[in-house]
N, CA, C and O atoms as a GROMACS GRO file, in nm:
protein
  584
    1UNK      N    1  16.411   4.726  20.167
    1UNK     CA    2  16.304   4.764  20.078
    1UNK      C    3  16.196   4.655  20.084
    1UNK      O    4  16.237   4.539  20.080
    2UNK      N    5  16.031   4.678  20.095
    2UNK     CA    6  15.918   4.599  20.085
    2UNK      C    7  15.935   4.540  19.970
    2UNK      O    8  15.993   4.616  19.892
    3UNK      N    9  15.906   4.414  19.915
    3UNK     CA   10  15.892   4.397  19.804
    3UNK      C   11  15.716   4.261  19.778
    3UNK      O   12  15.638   4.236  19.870
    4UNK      N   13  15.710   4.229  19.700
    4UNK     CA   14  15.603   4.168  19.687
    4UNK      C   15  15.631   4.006  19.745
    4UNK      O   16  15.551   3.946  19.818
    5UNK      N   17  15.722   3.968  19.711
    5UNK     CA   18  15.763   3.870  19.785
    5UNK      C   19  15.762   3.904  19.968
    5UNK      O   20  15.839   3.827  20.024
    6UNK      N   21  15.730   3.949  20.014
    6UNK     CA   22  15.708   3.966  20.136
    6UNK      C   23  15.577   3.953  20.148
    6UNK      O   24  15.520   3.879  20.228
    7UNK      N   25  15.515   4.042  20.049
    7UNK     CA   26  15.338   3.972  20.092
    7UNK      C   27  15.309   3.816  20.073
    7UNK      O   28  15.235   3.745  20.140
    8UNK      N   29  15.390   3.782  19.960
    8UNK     CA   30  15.362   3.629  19.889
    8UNK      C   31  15.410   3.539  20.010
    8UNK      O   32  15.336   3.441  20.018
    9UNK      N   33  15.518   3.539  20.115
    9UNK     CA   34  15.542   3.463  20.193
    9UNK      C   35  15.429   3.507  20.333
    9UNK      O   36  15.397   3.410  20.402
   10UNK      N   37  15.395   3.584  20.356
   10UNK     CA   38  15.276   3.606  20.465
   10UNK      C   39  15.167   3.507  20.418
   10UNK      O   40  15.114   3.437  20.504
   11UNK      N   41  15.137   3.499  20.314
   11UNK     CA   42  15.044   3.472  20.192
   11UNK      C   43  15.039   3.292  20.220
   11UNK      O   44  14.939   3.221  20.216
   12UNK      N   45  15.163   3.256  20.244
   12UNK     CA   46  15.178   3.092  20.220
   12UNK      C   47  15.047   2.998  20.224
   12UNK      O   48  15.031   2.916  20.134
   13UNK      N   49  14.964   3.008  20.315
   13UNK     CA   50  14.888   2.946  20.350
   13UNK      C   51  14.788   2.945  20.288
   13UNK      O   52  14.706   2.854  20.303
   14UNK      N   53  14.769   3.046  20.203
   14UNK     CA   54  14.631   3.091  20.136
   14UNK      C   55  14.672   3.014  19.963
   14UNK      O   56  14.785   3.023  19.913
   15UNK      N   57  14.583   2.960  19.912
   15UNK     CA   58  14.581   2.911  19.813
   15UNK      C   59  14.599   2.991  19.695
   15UNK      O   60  14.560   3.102  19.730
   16UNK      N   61  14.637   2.998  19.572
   16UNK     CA   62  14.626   3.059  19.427
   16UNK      C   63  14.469   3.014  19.393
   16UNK      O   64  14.418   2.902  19.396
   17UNK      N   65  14.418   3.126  19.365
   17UNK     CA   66  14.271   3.052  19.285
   17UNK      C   67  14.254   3.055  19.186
   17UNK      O   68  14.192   3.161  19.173
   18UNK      N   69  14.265   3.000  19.066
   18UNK     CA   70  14.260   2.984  18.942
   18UNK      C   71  14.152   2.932  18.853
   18UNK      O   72  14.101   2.867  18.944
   19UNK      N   73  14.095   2.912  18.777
   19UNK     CA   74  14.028   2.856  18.668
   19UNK      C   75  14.058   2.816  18.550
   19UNK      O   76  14.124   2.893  18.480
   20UNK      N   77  14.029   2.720  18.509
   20UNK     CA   78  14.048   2.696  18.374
   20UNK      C   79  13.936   2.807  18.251
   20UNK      O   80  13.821   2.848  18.261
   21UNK      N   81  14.033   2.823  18.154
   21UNK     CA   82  13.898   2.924  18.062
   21UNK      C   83  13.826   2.851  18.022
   21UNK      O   84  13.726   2.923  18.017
   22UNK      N   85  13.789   2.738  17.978
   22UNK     CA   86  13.655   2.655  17.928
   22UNK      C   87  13.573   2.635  18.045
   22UNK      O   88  13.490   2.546  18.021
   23UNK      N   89  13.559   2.697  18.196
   23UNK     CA   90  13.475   2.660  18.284
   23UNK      C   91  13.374   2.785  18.240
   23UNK      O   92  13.398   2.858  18.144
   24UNK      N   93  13.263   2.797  18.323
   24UNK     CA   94  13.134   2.840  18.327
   24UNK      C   95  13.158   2.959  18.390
   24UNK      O   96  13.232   2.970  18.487
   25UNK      N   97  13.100   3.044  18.340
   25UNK     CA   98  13.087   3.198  18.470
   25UNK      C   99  13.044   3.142  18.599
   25UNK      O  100  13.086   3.169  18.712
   26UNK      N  101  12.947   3.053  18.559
   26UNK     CA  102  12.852   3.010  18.734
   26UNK      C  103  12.968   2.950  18.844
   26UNK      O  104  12.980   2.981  18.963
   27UNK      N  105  13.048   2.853  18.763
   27UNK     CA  106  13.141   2.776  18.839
   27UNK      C  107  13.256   2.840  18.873
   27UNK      O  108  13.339   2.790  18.948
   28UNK      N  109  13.263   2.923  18.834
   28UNK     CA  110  13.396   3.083  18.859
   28UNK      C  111  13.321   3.166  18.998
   28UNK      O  112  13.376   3.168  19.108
   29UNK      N  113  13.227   3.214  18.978
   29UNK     CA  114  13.135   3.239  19.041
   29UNK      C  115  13.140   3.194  19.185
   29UNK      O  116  13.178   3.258  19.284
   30UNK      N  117  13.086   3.052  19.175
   30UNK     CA  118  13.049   2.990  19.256
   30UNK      C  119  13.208   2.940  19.336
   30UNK      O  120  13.216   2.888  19.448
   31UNK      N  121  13.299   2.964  19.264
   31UNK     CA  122  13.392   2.939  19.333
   31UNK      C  123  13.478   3.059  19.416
   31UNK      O  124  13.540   3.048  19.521
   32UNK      N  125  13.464   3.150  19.348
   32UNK     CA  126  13.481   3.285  19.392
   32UNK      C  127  13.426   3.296  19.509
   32UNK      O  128  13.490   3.327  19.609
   33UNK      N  129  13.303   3.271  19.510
   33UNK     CA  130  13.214   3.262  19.657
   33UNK      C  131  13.258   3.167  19.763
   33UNK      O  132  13.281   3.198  19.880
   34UNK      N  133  13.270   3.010  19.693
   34UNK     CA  134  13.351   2.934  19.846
   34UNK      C  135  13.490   3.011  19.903
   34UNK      O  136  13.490   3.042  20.022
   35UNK      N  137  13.589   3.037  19.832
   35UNK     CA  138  13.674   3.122  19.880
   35UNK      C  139  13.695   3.246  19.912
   35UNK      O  140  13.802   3.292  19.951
   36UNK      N  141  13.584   3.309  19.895
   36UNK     CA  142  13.590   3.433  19.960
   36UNK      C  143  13.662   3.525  19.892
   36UNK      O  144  13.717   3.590  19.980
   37UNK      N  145  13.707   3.585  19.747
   37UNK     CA  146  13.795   3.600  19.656
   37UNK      C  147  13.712   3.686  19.548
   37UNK      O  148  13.596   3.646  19.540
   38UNK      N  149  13.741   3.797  19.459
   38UNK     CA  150  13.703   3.895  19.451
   38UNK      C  151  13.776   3.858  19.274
   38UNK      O  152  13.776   3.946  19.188
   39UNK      N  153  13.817   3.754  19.254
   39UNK     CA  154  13.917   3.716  19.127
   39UNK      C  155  13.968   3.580  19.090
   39UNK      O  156  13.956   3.501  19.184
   40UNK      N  157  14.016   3.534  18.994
   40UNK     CA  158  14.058   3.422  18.941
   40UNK      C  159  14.154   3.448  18.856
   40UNK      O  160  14.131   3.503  18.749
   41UNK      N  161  14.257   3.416  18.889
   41UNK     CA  162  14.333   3.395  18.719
   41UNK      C  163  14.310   3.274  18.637
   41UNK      O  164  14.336   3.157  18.665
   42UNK      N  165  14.260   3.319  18.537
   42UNK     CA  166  14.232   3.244  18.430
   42UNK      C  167  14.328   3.155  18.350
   42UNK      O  168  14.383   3.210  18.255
   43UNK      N  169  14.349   3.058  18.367
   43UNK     CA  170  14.467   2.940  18.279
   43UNK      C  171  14.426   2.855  18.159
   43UNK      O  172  14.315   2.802  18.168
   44UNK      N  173  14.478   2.840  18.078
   44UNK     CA  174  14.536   2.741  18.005
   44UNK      C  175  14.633   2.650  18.038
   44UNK      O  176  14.750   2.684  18.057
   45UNK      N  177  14.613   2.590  18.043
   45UNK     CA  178  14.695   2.439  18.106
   45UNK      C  179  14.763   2.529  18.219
   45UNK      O  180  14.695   2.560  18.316
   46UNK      N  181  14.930   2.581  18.207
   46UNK     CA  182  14.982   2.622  18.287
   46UNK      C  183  15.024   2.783  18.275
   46UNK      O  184  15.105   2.844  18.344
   47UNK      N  185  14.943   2.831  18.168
   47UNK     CA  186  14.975   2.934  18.101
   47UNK      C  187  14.851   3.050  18.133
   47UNK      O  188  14.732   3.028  18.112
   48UNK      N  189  14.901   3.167  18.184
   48UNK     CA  190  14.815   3.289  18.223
   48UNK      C  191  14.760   3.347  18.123
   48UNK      O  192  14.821   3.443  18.074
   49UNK      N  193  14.621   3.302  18.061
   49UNK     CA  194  14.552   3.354  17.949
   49UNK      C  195  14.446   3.484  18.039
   49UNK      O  196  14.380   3.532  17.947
   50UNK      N  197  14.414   3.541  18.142
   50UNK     CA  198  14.341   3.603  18.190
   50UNK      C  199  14.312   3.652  18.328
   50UNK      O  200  14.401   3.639  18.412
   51UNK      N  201  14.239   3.687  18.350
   51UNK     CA  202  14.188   3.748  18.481
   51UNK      C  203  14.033   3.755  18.492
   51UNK      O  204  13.960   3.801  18.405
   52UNK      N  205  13.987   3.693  18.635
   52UNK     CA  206  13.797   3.703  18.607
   52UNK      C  207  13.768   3.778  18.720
   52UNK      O  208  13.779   3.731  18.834
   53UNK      N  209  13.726   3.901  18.694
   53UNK     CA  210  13.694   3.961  18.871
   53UNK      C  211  13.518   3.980  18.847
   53UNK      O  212  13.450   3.964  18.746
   54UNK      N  213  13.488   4.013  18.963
   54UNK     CA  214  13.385   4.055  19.022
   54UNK      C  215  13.303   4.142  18.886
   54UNK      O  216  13.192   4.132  18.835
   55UNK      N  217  13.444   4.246  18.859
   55UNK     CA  218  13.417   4.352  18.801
   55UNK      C  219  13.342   4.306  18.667
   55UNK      O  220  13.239   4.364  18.633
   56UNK      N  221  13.404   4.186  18.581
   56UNK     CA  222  13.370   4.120  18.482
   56UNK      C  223  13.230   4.069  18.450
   56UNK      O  224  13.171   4.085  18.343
   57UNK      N  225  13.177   3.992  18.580
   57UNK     CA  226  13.055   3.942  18.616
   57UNK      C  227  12.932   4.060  18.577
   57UNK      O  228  12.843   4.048  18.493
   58UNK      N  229  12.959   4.179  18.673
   58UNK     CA  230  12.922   4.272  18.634
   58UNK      C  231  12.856   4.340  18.498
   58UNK      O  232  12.743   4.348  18.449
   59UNK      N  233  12.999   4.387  18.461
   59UNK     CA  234  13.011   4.463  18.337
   59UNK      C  235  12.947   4.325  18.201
   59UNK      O  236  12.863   4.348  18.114
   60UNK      N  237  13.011   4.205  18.223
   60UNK     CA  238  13.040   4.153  18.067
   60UNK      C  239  12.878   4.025  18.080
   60UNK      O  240  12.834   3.972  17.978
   61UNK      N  241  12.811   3.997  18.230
   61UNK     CA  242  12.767   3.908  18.190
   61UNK      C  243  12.607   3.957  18.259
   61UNK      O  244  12.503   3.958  18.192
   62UNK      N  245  12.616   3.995  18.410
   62UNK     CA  246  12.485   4.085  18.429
   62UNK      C  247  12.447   4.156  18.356
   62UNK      O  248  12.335   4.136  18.309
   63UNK      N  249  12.534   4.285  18.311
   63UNK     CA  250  12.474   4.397  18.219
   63UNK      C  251  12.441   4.326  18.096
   63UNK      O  252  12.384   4.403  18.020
   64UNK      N  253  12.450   4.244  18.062
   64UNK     CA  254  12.429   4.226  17.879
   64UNK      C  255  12.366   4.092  17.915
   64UNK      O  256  12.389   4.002  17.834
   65UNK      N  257  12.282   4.056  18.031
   65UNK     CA  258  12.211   3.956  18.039
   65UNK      C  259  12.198   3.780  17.961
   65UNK      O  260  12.117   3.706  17.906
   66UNK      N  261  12.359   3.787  18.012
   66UNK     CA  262  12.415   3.620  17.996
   66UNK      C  263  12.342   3.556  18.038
   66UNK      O  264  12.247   3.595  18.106
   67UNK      N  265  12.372   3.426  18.004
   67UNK     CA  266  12.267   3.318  18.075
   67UNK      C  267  12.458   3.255  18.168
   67UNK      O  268  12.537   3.195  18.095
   68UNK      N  269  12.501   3.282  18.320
   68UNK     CA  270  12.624   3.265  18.374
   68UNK      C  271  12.643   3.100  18.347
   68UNK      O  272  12.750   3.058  18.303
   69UNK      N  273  12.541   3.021  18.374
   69UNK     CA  274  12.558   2.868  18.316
   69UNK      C  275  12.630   2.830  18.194
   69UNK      O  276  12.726   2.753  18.197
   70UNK      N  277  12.569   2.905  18.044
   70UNK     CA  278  12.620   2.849  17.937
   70UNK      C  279  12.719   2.976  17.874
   70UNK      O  280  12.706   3.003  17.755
   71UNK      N  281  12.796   3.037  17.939
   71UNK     CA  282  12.897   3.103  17.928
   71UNK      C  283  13.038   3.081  17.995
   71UNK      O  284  13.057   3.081  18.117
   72UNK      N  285  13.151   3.060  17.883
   72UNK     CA  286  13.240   3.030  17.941
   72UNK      C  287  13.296   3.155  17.987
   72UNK      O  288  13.241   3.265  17.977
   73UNK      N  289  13.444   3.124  18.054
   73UNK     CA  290  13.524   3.243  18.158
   73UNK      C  291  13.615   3.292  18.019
   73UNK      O  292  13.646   3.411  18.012
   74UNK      N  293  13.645   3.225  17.941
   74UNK     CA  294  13.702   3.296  17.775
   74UNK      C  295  13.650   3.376  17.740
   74UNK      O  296  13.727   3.459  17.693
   75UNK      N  297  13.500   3.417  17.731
   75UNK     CA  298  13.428   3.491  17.659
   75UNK      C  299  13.460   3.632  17.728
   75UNK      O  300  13.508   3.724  17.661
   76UNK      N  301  13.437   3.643  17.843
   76UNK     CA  302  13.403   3.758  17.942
   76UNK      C  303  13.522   3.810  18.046
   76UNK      O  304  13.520   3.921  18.099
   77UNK      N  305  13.635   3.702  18.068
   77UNK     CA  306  13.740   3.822  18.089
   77UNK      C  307  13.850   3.905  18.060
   77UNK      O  308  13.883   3.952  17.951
   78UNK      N  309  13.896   3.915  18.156
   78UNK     CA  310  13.972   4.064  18.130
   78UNK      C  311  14.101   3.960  18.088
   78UNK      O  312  14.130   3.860  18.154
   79UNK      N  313  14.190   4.015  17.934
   79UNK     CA  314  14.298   3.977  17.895
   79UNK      C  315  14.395   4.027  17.894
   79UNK      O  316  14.502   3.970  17.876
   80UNK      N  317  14.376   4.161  17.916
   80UNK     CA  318  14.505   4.271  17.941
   80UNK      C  319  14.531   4.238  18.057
   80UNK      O  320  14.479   4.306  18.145
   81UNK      N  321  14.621   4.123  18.099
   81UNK     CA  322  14.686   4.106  18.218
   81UNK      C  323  14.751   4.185  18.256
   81UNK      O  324  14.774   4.264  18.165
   82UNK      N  325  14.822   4.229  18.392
   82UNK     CA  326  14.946   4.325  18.385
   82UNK      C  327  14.978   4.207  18.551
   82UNK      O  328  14.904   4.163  18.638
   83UNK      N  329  15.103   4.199  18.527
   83UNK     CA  330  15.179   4.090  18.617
   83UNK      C  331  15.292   4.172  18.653
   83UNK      O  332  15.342   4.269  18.596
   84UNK      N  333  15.328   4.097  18.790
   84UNK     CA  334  15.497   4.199  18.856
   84UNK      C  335  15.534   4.026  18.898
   84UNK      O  336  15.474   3.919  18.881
   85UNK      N  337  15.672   4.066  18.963
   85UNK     CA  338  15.751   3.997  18.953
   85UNK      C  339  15.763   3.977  19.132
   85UNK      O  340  15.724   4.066  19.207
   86UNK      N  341  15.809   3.877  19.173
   86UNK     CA  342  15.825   3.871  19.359
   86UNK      C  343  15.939   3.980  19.404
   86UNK      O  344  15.962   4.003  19.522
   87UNK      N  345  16.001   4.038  19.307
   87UNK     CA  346  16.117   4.161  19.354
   87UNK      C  347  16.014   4.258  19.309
   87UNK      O  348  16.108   4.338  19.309
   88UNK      N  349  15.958   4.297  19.287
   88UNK     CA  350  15.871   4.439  19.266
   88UNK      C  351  15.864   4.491  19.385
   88UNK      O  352  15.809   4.425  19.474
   89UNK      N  353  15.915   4.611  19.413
   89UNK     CA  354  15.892   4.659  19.490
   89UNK      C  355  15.763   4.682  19.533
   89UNK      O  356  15.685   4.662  19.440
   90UNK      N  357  15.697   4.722  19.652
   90UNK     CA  358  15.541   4.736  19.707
   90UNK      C  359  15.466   4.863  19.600
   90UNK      O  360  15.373   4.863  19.519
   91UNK      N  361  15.572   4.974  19.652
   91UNK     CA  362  15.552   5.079  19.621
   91UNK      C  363  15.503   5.129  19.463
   91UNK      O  364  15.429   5.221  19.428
   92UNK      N  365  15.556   5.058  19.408
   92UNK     CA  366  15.535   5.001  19.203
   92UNK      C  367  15.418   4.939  19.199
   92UNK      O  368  15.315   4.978  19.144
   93UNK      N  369  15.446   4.796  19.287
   93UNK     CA  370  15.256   4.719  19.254
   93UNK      C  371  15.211   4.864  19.285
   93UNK      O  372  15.218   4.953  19.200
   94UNK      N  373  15.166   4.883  19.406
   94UNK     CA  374  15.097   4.993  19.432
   94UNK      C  375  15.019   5.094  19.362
   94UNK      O  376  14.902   5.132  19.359
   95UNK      N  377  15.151   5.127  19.299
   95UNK     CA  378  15.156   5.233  19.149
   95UNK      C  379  15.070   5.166  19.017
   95UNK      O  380  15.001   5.217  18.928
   96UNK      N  381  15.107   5.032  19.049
   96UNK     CA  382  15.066   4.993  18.881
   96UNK      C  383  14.945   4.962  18.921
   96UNK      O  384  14.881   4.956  18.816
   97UNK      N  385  14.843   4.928  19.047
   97UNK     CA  386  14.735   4.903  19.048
   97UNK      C  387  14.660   5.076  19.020
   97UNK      O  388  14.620   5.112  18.909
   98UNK      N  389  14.657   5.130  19.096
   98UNK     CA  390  14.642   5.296  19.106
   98UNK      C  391  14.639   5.359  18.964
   98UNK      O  392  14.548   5.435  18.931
   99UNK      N  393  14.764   5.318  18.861
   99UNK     CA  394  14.754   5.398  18.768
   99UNK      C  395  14.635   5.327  18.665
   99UNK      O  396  14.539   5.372  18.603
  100UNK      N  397  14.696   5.193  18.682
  100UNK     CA  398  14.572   5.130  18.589
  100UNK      C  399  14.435   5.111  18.614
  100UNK      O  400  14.359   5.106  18.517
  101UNK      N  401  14.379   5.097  18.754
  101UNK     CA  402  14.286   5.075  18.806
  101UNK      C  403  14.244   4.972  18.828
  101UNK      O  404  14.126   4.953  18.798
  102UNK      N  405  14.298   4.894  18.870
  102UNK     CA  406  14.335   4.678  18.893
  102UNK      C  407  14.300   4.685  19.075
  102UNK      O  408  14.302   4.777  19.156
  103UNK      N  409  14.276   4.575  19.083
  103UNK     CA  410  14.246   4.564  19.251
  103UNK      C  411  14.391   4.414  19.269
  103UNK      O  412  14.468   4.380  19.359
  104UNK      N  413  14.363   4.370  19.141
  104UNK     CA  414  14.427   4.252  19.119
  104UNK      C  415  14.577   4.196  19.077
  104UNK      O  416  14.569   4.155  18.961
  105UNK      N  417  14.710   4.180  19.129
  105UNK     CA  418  14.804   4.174  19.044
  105UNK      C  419  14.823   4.015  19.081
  105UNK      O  420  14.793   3.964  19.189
  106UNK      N  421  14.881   3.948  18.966
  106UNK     CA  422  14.914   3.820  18.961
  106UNK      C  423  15.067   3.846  18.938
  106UNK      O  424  15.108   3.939  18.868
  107UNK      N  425  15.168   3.737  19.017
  107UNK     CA  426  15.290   3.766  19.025
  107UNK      C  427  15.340   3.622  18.977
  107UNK      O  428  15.278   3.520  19.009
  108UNK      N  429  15.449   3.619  18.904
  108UNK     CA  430  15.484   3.547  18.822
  108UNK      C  431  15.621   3.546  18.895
  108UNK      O  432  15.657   3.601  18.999
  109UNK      N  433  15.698   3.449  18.790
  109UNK     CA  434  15.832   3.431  18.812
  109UNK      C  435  15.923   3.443  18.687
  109UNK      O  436  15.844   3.470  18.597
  110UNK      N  437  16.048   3.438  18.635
  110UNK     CA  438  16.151   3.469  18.594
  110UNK      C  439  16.056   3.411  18.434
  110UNK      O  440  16.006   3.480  18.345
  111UNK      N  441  16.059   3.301  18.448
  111UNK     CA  442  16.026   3.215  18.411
  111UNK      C  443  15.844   3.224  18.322
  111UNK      O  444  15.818   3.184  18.209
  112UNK      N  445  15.767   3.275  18.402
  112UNK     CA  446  15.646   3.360  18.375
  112UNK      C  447  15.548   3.269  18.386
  112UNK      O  448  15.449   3.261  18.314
  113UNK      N  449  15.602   3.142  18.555
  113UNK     CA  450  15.521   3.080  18.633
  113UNK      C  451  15.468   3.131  18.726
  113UNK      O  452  15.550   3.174  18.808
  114UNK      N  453  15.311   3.156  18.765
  114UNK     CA  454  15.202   3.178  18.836
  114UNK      C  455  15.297   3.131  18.970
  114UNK      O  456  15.324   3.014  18.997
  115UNK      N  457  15.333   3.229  19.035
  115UNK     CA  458  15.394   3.228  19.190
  115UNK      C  459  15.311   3.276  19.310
  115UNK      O  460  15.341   3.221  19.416
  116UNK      N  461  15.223   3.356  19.314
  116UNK     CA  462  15.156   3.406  19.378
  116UNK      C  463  15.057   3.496  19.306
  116UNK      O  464  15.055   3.515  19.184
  117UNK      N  465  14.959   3.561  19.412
  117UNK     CA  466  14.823   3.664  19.358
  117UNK      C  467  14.800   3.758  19.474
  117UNK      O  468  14.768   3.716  19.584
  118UNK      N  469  14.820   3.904  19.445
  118UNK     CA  470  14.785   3.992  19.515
  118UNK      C  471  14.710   4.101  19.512
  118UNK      O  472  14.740   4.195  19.438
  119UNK      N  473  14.594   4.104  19.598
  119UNK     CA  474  14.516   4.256  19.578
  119UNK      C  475  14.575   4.389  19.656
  119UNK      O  476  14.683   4.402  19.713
  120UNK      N  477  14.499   4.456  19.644
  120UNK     CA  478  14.520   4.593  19.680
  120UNK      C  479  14.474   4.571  19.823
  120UNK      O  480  14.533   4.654  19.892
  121UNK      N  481  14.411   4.512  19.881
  121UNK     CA  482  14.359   4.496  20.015
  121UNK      C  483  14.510   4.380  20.090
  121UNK      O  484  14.523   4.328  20.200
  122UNK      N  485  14.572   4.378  20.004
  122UNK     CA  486  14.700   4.280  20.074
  122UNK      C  487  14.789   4.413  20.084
  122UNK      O  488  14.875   4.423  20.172
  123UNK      N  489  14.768   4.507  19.997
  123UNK     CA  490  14.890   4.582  19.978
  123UNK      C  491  14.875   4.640  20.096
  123UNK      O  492  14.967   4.658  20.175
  124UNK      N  493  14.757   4.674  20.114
  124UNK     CA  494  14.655   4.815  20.261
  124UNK      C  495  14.701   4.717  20.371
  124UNK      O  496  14.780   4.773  20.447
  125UNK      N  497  14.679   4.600  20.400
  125UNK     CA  498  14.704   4.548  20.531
  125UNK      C  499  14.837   4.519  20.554
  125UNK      O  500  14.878   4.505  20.669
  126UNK      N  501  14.924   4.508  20.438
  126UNK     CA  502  15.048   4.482  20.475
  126UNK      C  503  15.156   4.626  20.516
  126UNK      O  504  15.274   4.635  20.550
  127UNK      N  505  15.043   4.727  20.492
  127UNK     CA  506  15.116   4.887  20.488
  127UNK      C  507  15.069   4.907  20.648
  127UNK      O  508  15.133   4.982  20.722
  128UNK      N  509  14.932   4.817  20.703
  128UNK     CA  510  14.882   4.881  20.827
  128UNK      C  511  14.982   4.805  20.909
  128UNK      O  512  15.042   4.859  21.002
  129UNK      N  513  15.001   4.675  20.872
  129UNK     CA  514  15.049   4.608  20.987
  129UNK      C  515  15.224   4.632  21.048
  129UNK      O  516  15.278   4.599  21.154
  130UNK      N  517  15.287   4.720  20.896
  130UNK     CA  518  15.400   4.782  20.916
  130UNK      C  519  15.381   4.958  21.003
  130UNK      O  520  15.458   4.982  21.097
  131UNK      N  521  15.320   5.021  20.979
  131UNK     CA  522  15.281   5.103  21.053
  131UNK      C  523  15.234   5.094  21.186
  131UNK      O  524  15.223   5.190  21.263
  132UNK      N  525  15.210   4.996  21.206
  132UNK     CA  526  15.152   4.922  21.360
  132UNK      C  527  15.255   4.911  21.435
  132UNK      O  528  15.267   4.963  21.546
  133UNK      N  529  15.354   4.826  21.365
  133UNK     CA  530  15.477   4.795  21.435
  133UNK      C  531  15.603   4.946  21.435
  133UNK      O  532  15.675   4.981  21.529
  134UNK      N  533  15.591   5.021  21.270
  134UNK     CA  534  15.638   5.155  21.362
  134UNK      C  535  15.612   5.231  21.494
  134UNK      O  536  15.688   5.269  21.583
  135UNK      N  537  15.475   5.240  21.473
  135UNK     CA  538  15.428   5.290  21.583
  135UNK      C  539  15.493   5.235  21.695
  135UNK      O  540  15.593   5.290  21.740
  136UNK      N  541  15.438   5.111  21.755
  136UNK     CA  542  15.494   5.044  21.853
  136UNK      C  543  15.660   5.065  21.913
  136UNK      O  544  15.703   5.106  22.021
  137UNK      N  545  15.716   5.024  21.810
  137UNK     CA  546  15.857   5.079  21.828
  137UNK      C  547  15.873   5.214  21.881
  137UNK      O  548  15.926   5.226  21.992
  138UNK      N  549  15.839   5.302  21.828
  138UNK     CA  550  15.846   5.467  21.856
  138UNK      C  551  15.806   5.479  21.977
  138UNK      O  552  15.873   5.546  22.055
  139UNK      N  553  15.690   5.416  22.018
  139UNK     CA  554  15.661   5.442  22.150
  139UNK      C  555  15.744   5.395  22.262
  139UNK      O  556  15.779   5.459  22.361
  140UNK      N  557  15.772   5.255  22.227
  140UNK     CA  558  15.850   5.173  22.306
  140UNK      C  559  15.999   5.299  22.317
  140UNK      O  560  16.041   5.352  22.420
  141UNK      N  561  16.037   5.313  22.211
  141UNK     CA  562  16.169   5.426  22.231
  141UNK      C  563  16.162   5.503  22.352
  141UNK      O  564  16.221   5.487  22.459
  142UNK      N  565  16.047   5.621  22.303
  142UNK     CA  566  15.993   5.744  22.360
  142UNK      C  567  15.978   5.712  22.520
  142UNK      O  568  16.019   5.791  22.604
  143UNK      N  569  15.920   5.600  22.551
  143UNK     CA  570  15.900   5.544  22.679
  143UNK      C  571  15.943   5.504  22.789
  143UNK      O  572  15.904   5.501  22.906
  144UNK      N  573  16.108   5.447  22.682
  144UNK     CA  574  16.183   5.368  22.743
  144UNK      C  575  16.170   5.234  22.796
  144UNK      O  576  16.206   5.189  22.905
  145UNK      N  577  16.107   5.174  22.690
  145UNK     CA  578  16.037   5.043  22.757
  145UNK      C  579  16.137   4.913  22.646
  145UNK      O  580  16.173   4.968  22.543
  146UNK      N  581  16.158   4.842  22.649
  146UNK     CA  582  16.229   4.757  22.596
  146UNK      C  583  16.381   4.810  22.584
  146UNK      O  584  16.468   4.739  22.534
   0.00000   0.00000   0.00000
């Protein structure tokens, strides 16, 4: 069975991106942008108070014409976290992004320590790159080649 811990170890190399909630939209922002990252989980010391996406920027600080400098990441994101676990199956994240409408799941541990962070674009490439290798196989069968 796929489970999320399979994306999280592909994943190794890539950093957790996080923020503290007393930082700035700009500096969320702006950090969002050096990494290339579409989200932040939002912390308290070591503790998952939030989520800051794209979507947030948007909705909570463009539309209602913030000033992103003197606004903190407390004010404007999203607090209805929804977190899975590194045994979650794929197929569930999947589900729970889909039903809720999240791009974003943050995966925790037993414990309900920040272990990893996964989007929906991890879920899509990790579904292509298994389908790739079905494929391959099947052919290789059909072929008689290996």
């Amino acid at each position: 069975m796929e489970l999320v811990k399979h994306i999280i170890q592909q994943k190794q190399q890539s950093a957790i991106h996080t923020i503290d909630q007393s930082a700035s939209v700009l500096e969320a922002t702006r950090k969002m942008n050096e990494h290339r990252v579409g989200a932040l989980v939002v912390m308290d010391g070591q503790r998952i108070v939030g989520i800051f996406t794209e979507r947030d920027v948007l909705r909570r600080v463009v539309a209602q014409e913030l000033p992103p400098s003197a606004v903190p990441v407390r004010d404007v994101m999203t607090r209805d976290i929804i977190c899975c676990s590194p045994d979650t199956p794929l197929d569930e994240a999947a589900s729970i992004m889909r039903d809720r409408r999240i791009r974003h799941l943050p995966v925790v541990d037993d414990s309900g320590q920040l272990v990893g962070f996964i989007s929906i674009g991890d879920l899509n490439a990790y579904h292509a790159a298994s389908q790739q290798a079905r494929i391959r196989f099947l052919r290789d069968y059909l072929y008689g080649r290996g």
